[in-house]
LOGU-290047 format. One line per 3 residues: number of its first residue (from 0); their letters; for each residue x, y, z of N, C-alpha, C. Coordinates in steps of 0.001 Angstrom, whole numbers, plus 500000, padded with zeros to 6 digits. Example, Ala and Ser with C-alpha at 12.3 -4.5 7.8 and 13.67 -1.06 7.14 Angstrom:
% LOGU-290047
0) as) 513190,494310,507800,512300,495500,507800,513200,496700,507800; 512850,497750,507080,513670,498940,507140,512900,500030,507870 $
END
This chain:
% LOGU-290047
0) xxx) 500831,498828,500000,500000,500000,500000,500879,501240,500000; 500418,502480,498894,501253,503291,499028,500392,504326,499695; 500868,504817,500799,500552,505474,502310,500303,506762,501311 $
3) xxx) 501412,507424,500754,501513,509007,500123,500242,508753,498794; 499893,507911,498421,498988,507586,497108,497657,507613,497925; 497160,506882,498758,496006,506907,499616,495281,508142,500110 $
6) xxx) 496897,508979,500959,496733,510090,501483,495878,511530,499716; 496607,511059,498750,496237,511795,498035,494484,511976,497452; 494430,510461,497732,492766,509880,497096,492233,510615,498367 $
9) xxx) 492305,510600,499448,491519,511170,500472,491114,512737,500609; 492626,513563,500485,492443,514615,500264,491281,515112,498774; 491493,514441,497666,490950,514847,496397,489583,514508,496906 $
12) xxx) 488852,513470,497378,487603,513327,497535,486964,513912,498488; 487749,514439,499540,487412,514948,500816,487086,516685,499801; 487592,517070,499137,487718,518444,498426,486577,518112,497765 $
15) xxx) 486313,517043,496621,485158,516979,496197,484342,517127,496629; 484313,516603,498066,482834,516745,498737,482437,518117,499494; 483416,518960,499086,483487,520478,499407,483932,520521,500960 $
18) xxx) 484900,519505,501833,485011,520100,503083,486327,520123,503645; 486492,520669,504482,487837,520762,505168,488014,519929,506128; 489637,520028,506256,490197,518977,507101,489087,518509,508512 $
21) xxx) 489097,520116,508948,488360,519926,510720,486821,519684,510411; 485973,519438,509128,484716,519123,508709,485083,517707,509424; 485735,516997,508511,485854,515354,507823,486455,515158,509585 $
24) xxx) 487282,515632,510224,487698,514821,510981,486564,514993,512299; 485653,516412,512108,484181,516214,513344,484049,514792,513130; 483445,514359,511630,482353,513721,511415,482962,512036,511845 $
27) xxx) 484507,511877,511883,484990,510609,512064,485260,510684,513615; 485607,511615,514547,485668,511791,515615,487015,511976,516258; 487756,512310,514874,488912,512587,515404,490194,513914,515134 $
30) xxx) 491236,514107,514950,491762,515388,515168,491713,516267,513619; 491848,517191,513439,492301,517436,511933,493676,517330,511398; 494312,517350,512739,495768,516932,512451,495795,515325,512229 $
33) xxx) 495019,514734,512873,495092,513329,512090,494770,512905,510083; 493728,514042,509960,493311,514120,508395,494416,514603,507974; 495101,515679,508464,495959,515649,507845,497103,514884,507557 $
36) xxx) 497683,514123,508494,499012,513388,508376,498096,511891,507304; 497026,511742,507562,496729,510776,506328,496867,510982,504813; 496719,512675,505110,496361,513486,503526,497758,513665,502844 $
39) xxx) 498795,513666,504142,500309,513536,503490,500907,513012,503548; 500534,511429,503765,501053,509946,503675,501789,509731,505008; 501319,510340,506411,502554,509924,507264,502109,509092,507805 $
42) xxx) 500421,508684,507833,500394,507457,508643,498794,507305,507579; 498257,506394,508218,497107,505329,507371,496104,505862,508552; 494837,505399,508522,493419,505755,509345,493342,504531,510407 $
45) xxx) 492849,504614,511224,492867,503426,512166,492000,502297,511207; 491871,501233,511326,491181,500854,510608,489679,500929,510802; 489220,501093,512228,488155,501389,512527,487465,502401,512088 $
48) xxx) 488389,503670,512225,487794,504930,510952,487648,504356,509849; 488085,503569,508881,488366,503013,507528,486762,503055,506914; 485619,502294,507538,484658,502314,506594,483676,503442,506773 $
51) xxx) 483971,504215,507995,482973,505665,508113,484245,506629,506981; 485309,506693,507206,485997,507198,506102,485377,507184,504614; 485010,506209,504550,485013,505404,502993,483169,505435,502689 $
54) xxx) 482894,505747,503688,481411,506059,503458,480978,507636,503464; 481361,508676,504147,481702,509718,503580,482056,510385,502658; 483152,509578,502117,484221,510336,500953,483488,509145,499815 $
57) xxx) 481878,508370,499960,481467,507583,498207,483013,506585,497959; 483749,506073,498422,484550,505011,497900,484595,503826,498599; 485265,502604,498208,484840,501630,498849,486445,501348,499831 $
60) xxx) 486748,500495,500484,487565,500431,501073,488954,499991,500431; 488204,498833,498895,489465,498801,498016,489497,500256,497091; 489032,501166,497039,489541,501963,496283,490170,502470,497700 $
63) xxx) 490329,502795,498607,490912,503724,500056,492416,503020,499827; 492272,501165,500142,493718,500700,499938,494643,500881,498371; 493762,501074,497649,494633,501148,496147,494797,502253,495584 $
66) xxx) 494268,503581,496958,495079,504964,496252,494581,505242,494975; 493113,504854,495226,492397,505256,493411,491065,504442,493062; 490576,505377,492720,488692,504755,492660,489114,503476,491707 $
69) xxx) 488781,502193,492035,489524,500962,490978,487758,500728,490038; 488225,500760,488879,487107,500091,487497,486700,499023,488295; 485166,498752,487729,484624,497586,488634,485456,496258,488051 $
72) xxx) 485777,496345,486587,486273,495384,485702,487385,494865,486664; 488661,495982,487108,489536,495220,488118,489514,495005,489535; 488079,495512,489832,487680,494605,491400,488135,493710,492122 $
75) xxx) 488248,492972,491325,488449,491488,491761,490214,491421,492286; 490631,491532,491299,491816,491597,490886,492851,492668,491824; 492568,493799,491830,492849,494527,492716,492978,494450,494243 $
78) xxx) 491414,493816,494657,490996,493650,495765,492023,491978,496628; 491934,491104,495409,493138,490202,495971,494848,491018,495771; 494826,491842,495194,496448,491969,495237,496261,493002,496636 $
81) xxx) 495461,494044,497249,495541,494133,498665,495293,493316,499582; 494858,492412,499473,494971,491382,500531,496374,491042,501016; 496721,490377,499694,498054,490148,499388,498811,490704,500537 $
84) xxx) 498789,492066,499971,500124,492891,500364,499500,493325,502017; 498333,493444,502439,498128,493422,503823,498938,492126,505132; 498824,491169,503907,498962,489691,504978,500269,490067,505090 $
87) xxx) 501129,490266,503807,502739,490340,503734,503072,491610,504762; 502460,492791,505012,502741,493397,505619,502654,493677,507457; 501448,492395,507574,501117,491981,509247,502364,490803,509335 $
90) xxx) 502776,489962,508521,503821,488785,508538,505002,489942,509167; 505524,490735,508387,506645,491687,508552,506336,492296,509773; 505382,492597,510209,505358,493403,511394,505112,492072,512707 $
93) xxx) 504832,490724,512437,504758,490258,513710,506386,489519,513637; 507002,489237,512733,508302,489000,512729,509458,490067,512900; 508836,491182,513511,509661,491954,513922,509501,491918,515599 $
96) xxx) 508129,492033,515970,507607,492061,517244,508317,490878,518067; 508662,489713,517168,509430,488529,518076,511159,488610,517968; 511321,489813,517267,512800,490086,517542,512757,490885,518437 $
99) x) 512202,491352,519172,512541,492788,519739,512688,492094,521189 $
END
């Protein structure tokens, strides 16, 4: 998942929908400094924000992970290559947690 690509889809749709940072982050319940560091790739949404996010901003949760409204045609396709890269990326993070 590219964090800075995501952050961009959020900002563009969050603008579409005509509102500002401290709008979008009332309505999720959290800071505007959090919208923002999503809007400039420094961190991702809890995942719990993820589907009030994604229901707000009209996208689905694979367009949120793929940094781009995806054609229904590559749905499928798309939606398994984030899986993918989610599992590979919880593997990496619990094989770090048992080095430490």
């Amino acid at each position: 998942m590219d964090q800075v690509k995501i952050g961009k889809l959020i900002a563009e749709c969050r603008k579409n929908k005509k509102m500002t940072q401290a709008e979008l982050a009332e309505k999720l319940g959290v800071t505007d400094k959090s919208v923002s560091k999503w809007e400039n790739g420094i961190c991702l949404p809890d995942a719990g924000n993820m589907p009030d996010l994604c229901k707000i901003l009209d996208i689905t949760i694979n367009d949120l992970f793929s940094g781009e409204v995806v054609d229904m045609k590559d749905n499928e396709k798309r939606l398994e290559e984030n899986l993918l890269e989610m599992t590979k990326i919880k593997e990496q993070r619990d094989k770090e947690l048992l080095t430490i």
